[in-house]
Structure formats: C-alpha cells, structure tokens
C-alpha positions as CSV (number, residue, x, y, z in Angstrom):
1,X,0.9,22.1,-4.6
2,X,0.2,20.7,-7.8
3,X,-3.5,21.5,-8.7
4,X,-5.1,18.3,-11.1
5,X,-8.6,17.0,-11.1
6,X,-7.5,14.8,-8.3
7,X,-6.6,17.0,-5.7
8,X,-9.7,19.4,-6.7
9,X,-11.8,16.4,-6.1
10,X,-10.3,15.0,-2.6
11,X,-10.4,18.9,-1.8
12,X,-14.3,19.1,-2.9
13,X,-14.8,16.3,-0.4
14,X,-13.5,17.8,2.5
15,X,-15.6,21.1,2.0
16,X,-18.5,18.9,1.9
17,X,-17.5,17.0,4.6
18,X,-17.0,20.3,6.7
19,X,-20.5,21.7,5.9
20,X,-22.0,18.2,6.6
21,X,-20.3,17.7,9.9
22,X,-21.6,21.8,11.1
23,X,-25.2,21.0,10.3
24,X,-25.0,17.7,11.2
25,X,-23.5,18.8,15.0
26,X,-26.6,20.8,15.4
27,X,-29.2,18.3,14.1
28,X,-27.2,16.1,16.8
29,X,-27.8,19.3,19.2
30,X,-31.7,19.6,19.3
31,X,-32.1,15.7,19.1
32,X,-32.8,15.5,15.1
33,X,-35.3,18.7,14.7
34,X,-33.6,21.6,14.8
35,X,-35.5,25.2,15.8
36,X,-36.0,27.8,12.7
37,X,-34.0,30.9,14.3
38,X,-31.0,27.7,15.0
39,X,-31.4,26.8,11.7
40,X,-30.9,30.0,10.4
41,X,-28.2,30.3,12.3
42,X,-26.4,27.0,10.8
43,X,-26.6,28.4,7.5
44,X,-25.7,32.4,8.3
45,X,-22.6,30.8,10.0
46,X,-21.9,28.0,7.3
47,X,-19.6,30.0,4.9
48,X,-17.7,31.6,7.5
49,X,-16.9,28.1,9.0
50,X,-16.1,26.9,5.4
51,X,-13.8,29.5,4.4
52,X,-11.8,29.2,7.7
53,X,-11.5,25.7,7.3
54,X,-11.0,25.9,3.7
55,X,-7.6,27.9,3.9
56,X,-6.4,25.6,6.8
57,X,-6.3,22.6,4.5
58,X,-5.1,24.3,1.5
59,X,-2.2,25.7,4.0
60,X,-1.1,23.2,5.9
61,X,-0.8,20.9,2.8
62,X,-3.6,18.2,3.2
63,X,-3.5,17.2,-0.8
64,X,0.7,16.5,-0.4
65,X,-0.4,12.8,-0.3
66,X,-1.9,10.6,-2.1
67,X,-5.4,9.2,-1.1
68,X,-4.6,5.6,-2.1
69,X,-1.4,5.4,0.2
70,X,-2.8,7.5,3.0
71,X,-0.9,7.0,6.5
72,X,-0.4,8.5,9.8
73,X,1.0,11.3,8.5
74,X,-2.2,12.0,6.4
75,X,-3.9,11.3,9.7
76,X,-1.6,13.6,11.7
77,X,-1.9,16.9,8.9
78,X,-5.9,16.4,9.5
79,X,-5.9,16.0,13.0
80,X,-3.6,19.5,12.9
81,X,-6.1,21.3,10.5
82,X,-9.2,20.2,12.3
83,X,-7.8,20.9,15.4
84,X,-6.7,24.6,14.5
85,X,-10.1,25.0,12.7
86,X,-11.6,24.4,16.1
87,X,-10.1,27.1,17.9
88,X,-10.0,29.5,14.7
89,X,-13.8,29.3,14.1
90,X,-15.0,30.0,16.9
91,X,-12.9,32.7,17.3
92,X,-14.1,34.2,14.2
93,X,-17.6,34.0,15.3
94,X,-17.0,35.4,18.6
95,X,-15.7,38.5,16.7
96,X,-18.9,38.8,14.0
97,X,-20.8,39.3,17.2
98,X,-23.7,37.0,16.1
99,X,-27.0,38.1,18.3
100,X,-27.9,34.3,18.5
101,X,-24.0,32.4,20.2
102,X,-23.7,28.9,18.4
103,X,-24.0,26.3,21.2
104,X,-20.9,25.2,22.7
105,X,-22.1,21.3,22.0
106,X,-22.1,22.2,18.6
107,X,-18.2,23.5,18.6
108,X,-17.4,20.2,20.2
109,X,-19.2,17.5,17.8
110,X,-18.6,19.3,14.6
111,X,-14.5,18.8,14.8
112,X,-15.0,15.3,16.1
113,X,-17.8,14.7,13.2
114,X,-15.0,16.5,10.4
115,X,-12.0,14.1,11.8
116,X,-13.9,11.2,11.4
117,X,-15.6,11.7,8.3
118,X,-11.7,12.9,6.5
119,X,-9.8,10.5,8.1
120,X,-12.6,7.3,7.9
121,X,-13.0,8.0,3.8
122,X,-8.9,8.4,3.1
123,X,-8.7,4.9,5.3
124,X,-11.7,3.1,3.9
125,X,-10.6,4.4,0.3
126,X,-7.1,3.1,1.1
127,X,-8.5,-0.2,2.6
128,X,-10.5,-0.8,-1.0
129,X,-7.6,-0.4,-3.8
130,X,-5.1,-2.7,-1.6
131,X,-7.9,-4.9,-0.7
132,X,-9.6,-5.0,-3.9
133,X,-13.0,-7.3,-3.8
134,X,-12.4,-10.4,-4.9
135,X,-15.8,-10.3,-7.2
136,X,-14.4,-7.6,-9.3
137,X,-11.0,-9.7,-10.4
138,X,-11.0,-12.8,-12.3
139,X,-12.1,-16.2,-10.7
140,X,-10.0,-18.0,-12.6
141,X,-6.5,-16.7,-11.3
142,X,-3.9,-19.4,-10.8
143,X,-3.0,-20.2,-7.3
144,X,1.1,-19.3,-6.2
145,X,2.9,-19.6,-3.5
146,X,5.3,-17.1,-1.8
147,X,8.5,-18.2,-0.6
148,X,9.9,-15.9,2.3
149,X,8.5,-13.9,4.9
150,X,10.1,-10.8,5.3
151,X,9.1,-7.2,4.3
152,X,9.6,-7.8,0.5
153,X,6.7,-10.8,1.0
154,X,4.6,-8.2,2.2
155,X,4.8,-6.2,-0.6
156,X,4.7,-8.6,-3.2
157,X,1.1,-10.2,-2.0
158,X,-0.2,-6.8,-1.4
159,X,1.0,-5.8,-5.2
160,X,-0.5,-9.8,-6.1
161,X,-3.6,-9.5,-4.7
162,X,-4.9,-7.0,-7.3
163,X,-3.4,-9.2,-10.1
164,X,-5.9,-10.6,-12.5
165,X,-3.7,-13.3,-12.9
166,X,-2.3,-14.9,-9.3
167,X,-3.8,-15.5,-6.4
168,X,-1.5,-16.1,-3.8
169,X,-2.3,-19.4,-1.6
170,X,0.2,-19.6,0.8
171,X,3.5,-18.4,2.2
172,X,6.3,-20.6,3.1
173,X,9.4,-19.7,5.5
174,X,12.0,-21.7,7.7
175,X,11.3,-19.3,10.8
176,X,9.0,-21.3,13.0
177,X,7.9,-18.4,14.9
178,X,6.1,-17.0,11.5
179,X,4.3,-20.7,10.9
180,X,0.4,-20.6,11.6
181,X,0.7,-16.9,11.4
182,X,-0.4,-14.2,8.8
183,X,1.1,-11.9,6.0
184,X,-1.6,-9.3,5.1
185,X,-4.1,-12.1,5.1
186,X,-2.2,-15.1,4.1
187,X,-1.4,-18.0,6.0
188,X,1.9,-19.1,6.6
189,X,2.1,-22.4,6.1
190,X,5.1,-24.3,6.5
191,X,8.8,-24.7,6.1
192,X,10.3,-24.9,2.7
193,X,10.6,-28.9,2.7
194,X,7.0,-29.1,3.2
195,X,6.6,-27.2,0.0
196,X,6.0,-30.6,-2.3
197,X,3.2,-31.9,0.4
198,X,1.7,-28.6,0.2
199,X,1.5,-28.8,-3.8
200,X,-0.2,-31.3,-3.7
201,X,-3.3,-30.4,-1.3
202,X,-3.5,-26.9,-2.7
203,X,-2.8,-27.7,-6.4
204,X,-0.4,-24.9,-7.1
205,X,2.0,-25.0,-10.1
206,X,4.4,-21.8,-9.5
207,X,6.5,-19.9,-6.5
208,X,7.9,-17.0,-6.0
209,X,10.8,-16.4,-4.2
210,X,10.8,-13.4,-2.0
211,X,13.7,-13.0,-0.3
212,X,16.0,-10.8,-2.3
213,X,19.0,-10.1,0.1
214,X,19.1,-14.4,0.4
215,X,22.8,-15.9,-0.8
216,X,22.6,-18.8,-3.4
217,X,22.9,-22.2,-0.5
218,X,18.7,-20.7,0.1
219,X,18.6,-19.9,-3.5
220,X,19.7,-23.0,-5.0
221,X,17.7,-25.2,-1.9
222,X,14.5,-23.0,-3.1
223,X,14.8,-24.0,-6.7
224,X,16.2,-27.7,-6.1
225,X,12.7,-28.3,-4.0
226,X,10.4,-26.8,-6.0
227,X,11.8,-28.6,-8.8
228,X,11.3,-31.7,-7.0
229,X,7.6,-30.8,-6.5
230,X,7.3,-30.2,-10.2
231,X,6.4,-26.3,-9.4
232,X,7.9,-23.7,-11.7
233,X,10.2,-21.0,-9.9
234,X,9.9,-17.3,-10.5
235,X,11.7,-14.6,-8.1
236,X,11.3,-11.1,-7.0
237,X,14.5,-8.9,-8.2
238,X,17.2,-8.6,-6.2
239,X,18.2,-6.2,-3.0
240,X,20.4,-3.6,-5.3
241,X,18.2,-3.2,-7.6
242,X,15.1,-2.8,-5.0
243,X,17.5,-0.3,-3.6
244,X,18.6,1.2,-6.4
245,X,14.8,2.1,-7.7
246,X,15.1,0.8,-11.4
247,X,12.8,-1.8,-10.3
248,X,9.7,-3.0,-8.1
249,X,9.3,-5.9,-6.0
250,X,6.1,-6.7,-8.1
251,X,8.4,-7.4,-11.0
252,X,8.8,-11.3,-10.5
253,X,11.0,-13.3,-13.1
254,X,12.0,-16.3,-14.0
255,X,15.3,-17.6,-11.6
256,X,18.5,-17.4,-13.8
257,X,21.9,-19.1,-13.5
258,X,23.4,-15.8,-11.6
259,X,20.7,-16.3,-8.8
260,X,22.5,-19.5,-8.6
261,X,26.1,-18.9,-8.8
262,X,28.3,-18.1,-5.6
263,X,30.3,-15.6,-7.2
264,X,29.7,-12.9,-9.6
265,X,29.6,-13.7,-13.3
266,X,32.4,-13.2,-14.9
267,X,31.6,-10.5,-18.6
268,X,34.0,-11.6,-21.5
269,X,35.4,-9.1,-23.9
270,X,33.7,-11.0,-26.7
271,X,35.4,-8.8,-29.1
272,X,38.7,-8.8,-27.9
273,X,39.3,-12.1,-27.1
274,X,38.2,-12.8,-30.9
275,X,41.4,-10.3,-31.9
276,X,43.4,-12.4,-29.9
277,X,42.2,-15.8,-31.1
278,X,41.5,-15.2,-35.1
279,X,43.8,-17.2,-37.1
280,X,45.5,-19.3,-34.2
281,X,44.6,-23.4,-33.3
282,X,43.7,-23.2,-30.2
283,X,43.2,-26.2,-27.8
284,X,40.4,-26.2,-24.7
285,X,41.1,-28.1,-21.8
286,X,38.4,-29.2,-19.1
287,X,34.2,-28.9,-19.4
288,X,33.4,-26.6,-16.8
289,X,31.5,-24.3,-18.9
C-alpha cells in the first residue's frame, strides 16, 4: 500500500469513525445518558475495539481505492472489514474476561453505525467532486450541446460538468427510446435534425460530438447540420485512441477532414517523391485534391 497524506487521512477517518460508532451504540443503548460504571466501560474497551478494527482495514486493503471514484467494490472491502470486526471484537473481549459483559445491543448497532458512517462519507465525498455545486464554478459558462448518447456521453458530461468553461444544455440522439430521458442529469432532447430548432430556444453556439466508434455518413450528417444551425462542431477523440489510453474522452477537438473522409488518409513520402520529381516538367491532371 502506498502510504501518502491521503491515505493517512481517509485512514484517520475511519479510526474516528470506529470510536464514534462504539460510543455512540451505547449512548443509543441507555436512551442518550449512559450509566458511569457503562461509561467506563466504553472507554476501558475503546482501544481494544480500535486496534482490532484498525489492522482489519489496513489488511484487507481498504485505502487500494481512491475516495473520489469509490464503488461497490469499496463498498464490498468495508462491508468485509466491518463484518469480520464484528465477530473479531467481541471475541477479544470475551477472552479479556471484562467483570462488566458489553451489552449485546451494543455489538449490534456499532457495526451497523461504522458501515454507514464509512460507506455514507466515500459516497457523499464521491457524489460532491462529480457533482460539483454549481455556486462554486463560474456562472458565465457557455452553454453546449452533446451529440450521442452512448457511454462516451456519459463520460464526457460527467468530465463537463466541473468545467469552468461549458455547461452542457442538452443531449441529442436518433434513438427515440433515449428522447425525454436523462444522461447523468441531462435531458435528452431530440433527434439530430431538431438540432437547429433547438439552437435557437436554448442559444447555444457549439456541439460536441460523442460518438467515437460512428463512421463518416453520421459524421459528416453531424457537421453538415450543425453547420446549417450556425453552431461550431467540436468531437470527442476517436475509439482507438480511447482504447489505446493516449487520450481521454474529455479531450474534445475541433472535427478535421479525416473525421470526414470514408477511407484512411493516404501519408505521402514528401521527401521522396521530391527525389523523383526535381528537375522534370511535370503535368497534373484532374482537381480532386
């Protein structure tokens, strides 16, 4: 496990959160006013609780993700480690042969307060840096549209919606089964030919085409009617290099003449052919480019 300020902090948190959720289960026990000889007993049992729960989360790898991307998995590796911790500390208590036994209500609601409290802050954390408030970003972003409505949409308005710079209006696909519904909070709104209507009730000036395993017929239909609409075309890159790694699907660019093409361009040996030309007339024939 790599050990940075990071994973020292998230670990800091789930100590607390294991100390809070023992003493909390026994306030919960004696309705909110717990006896003095209980009391004592919280606190002579508090670092033997911590240290078993302790070396269950540092063991069974709790800090291998990353807080901001937490998933089930995350969920399942608590769930494991809280769930061992409930059988393990007992157990050790059972064997200190404490003269006062910790109340079996208490064993029960301090797992269930520890799961919730880990797994409710790696969720809610999770919830606020891919659904960052609106008030802390710029109100003047520029409204865009996404074209497409497949997994790499997703991922492009989730990346978008902490830009300082778009906001993302609208989604537009030719599936009617996707129209009227929602990509991580944005409507979809239409086909593609209802794209220059649509520019002109929500006053966008820009697209982004998100469909990078699409041929160039949707391509070139894409840029013909946003060009109609007088709405500037960008595009996400394409499926190899998505696949490939080198790039990410936040990586928009402008759409250029191989998005277009229906074949491969064809790379001329600049330096060759000008070995083969250099001192001879040569005549051209046709203006195909």
């Amino acid at each position: 496990m790599n050990l940075n300020w990071r994973t020292l902090l998230a670990f800091a948190h789930d100590v607390t959160a294991c100390a809070a959720a023992w003493l909390l289960a026994f306030w919960l026990r004696f309705n909110l006013d717990i006896p003095g000889y209980y009391l004592e007993l919280a606190l002579q049992t508090l670092p033997w609780v911590i240290a078993v729960h302790a070396g269950l989360f540092l063991g069974l790898g709790l800090y291998r993700g990353i807080w901001r991307y937490a998933s089930l998995p995350d969920l399942r590796r608590i769930f494991v480690a809280v769930g061992v911790g409930a059988v393990a500390a007992p157990a050790l208590l059972l064997m200190l042969q404490l003269q006062t036994p910790v109340p079996r209500s208490v064993l029960i609601m301090s797992p269930i307060l520890l799961m919730m409290s880990m797994g409710g802050s790696r969720i809610a954390y999770r919830a606020w840096k891919e659904g960052m408030p609106g008030w802390l970003l710029s109100s003047d972003r520029e409204p865009v549209v996404v074209i497409g409505a497949e997994e790499a949409a997703v991922n492009l308005i989730k990346d978008l919606a902490r830009s300082p710079q778009w906001i993302v209006v609208g989604v537009f696909d030719d599936d009617a089964a996707k129209i009227g519904r929602q990509l991580h909070g944005v409507n979809v709104l239409d086909r593609l030919d209802a794209i220059p209507q649509w520019r002109r009730r929500l006053g966008f000036a820009q697209a982004i085409i998100a469909m990078p395993e699409a041929n160039h017929v949707v391509r070139r239909r894409v840029v013909e009617l946003c060009n109609r609409a007088g709405v500037k075309v960008l595009t996400v890159p394409s499926f190899e290099d998505l696949v490939s790694g080198r790039v990410t699907v936040s990586q928009v660019r402008h759409v250029e003449l191989d998005d277009l093409l229906g074949r491969d361009p064809v790379a001329l040996d600049a330096a060759g052919l000008r070995g083969w030309l250099s001192g001879r007339v040569v005549m051209i024939t046709g203006a195909g480019g």
